[in-house]
C-alpha positions in Angstrom: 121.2 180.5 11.2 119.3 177.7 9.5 115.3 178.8 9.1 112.8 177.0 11.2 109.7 175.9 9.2 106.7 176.0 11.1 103.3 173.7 10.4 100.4 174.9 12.7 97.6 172.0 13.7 95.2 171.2 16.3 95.8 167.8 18.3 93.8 167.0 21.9 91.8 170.2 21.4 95.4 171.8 21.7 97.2 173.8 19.4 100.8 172.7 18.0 103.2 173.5 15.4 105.7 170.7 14.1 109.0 171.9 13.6 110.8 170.9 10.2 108.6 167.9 10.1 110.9 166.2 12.9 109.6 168.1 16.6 106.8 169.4 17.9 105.8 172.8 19.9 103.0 173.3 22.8 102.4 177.0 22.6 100.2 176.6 25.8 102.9 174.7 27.4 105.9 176.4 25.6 107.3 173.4 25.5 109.5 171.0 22.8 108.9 167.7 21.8 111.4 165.3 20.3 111.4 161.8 20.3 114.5 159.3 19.8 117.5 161.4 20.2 119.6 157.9 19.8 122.5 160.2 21.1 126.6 158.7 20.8 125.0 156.2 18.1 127.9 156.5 16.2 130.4 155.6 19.1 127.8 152.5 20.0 128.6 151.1 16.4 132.4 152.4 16.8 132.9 150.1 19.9 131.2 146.8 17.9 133.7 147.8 14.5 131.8 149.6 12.4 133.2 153.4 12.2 130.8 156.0 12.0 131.5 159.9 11.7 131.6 160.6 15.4 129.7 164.0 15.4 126.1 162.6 15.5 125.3 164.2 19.1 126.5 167.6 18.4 124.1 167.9 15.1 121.6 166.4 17.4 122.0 168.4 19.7 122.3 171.5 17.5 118.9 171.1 16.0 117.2 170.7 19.5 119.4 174.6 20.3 117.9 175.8 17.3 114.4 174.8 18.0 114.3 176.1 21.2 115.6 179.6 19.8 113.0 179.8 17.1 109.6 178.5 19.1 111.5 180.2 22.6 110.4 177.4 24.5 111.0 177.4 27.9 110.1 173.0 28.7 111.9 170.4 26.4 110.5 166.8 26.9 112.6 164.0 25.0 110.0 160.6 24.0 112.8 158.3 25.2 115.7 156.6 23.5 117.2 159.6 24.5 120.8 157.8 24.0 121.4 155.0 21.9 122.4 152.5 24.6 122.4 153.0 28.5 126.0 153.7 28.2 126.1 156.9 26.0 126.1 159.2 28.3 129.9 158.3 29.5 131.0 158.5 25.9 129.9 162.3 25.4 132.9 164.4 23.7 133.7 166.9 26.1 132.1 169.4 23.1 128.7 168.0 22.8 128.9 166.9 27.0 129.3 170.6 27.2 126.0 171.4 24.5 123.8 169.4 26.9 125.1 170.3 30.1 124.2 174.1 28.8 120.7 172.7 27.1 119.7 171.3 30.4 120.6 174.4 32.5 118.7 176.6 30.0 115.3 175.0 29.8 113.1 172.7 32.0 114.0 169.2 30.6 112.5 166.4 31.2 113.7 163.3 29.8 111.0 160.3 29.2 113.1 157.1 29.3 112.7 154.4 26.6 113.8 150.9 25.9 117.2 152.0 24.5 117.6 153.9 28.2 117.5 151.4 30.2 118.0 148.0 28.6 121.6 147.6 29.9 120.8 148.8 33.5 120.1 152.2 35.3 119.7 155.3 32.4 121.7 158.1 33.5 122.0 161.3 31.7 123.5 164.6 32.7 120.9 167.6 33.7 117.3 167.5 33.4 114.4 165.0 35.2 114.4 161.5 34.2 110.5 160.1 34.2 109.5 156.6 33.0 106.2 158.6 31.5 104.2 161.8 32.4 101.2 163.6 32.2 100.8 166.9 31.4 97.7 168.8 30.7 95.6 165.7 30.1 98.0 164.6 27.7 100.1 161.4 27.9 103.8 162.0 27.1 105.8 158.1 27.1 107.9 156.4 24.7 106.1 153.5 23.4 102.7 153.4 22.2 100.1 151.5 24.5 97.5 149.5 22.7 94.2 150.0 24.4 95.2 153.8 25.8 91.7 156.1 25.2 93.6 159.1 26.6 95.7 162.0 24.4 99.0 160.3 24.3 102.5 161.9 22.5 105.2 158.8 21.9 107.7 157.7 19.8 109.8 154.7 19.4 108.4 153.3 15.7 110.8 156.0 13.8 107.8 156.2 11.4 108.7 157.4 7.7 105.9 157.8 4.8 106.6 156.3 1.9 105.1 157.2 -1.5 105.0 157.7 -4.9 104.3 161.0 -7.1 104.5 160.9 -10.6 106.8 157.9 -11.0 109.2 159.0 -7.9 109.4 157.0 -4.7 109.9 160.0 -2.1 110.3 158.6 1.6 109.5 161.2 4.7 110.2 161.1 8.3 106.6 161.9 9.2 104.1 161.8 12.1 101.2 159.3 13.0 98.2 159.8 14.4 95.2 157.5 15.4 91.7 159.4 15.0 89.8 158.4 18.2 86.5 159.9 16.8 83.0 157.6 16.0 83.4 156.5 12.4 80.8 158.8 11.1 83.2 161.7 12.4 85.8 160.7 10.3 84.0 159.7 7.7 82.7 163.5 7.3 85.8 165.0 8.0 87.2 162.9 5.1 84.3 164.0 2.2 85.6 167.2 2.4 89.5 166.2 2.2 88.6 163.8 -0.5 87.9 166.7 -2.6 91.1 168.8 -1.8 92.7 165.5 -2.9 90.5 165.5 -6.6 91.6 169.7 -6.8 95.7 168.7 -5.4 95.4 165.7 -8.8 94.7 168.1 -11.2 97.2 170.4 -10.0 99.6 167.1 -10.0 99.2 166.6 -13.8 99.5 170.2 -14.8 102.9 169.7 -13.4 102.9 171.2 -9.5 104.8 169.4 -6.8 104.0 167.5 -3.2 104.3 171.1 -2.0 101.2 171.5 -3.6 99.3 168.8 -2.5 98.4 170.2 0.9 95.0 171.8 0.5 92.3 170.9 3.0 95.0 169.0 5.3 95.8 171.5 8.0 93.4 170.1 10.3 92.6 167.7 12.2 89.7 167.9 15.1 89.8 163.7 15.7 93.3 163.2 16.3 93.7 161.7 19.5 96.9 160.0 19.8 100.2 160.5 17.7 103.6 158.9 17.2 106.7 161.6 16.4 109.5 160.8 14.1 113.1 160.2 15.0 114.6 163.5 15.9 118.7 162.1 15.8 120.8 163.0 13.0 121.6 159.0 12.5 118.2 157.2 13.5 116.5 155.5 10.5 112.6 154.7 10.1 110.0 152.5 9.6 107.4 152.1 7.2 104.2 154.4 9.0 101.8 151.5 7.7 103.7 148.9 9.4 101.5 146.4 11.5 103.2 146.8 14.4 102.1 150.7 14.0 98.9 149.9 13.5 98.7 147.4 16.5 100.2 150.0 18.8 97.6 152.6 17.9 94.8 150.6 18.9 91.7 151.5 19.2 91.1 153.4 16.6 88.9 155.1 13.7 91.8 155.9 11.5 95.0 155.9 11.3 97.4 158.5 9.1 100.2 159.8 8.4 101.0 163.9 8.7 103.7 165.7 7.4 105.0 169.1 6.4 105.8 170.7 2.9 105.5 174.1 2.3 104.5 175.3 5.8 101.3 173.6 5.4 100.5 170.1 6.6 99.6 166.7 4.3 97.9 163.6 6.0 97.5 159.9 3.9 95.4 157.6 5.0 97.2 154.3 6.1 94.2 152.7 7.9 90.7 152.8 8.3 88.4 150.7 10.7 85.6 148.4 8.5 
């Protein structure tokens, strides 16, 4: 079996772990969360001409069957685009058809539809609940990120990926975003002491350490208060996390950052700050 790297944090006055920078897990809930599954992608593009290995759903589906043996969660909630077009869920191989239909019998899933669901008519998906958008323990679970939203909210649809550059090497990351609902002076105090874990993590950088290393004084985050998840599918690409339309969606907001995992710890960048 492939091992499961775990990154603990606090989000909503909740505890979490994200899950090989790509899920997350509720321990209060035991519950999974994956955004964009983008399932039978490949046989979308197949149908229009261009021929894509046909086995995206079963790796998909694989790595949501692995997670839920390492966290043992008992609740799986997809973030919507749970196929990649309204019609996916007739073009399941009887194989992966099978991989859901014994997901969905296991677990308590719920699937939060998204644009991709339902933009050619009625989603439809075997097993599981099908909700527009949900809350759960004061905690807004939908797809799309609503500008103006004060409440905890969970979405996905941006695919956000960090991109950066360490020592002369771009390095691009599915990661996590998360808009820091806290006064300004919060933040602000919050950030004097990561600013120095960032002075200590460049002098480890030029005596030759890597990204892994860069992690110190991260793990936390007590103003998070809404986040966008990465793509979860095996074939879903990303967008830059400081994009504009990011930004917009996250409205309002302190800050904005990016988080993800190296090393079992957690790293957050600064993308956007309120003046």
């Amino acid at each position: 079996m492939v091992p499961v790297s775990f990154a603990p944090f606090d989000f909503a006055g909740e505890e979490w772990r994200m899950l090989d920078g790509r899920a997350l897990f509720w321990p209060r809930e035991n519950a999974l969360l994956v955004a964009d599954l983008h399932l039978e992608k490949a046989s979308f593009y197949a149908a229009a001409g261009q021929m894509l290995p046909p086995y995206d759903s079963r790796e998909t589906l694989e790595r949501v069957a692995l997670a839920i043996r390492a966290t043992g969660a008992r609740r799986v909630f997809t973030l919507g685009d749970n196929f990649h077009d309204a019609g996916g869920p007739t073009r399941l191989e009887p194989h992966a058809r099978g991989m859901l239909d014994a997901l969905t019998r296991t677990v308590d899933w719920v699937w939060i539809t998204g644009n991709h669901d339902v933009k050619d008519g009625e989603a439809q998906a075997p097993g599981g609940t099908m909700l527009t958008e949900l809350t759960t323990s004061g905690i807004v679970l939908r797809h799309k990120a609503r500008t103006g939203e004060i409440r905890p909210e969970l979405s996905g649809h941006f695919h956000p990926r960090l991109q950066i550059t360490i020592r002369g090497r771009r390095i691009v990351r599915p990661c996590a975003v998360i808009a820091e609902t806290a006064r300004p002076d919060e933040v602000a105090r919050v950030d004097a002491v990561q600013a120095d874990a960032v002075r200590a993590d460049a002098v480890r950088a030029e005596a030759g350490m890597g990204l892994e290393n860069r992690a110190a004084g991260f793990a936390r985050s007590p103003c998070a208060g809404r986040m966008i998840l990465p793509a979860f599918g095996a074939l879903t690409a990303g967008m830059d996390a400081s994009d504009a339309a990011i930004r917009e969606a996250m409205q309002p907001a302190a800050a904005i950052r990016a988080m993800l995992p190296a090393a079992g710890r957690l790293l957050h960048f600064e993308l956007w700050r309120a003046a």
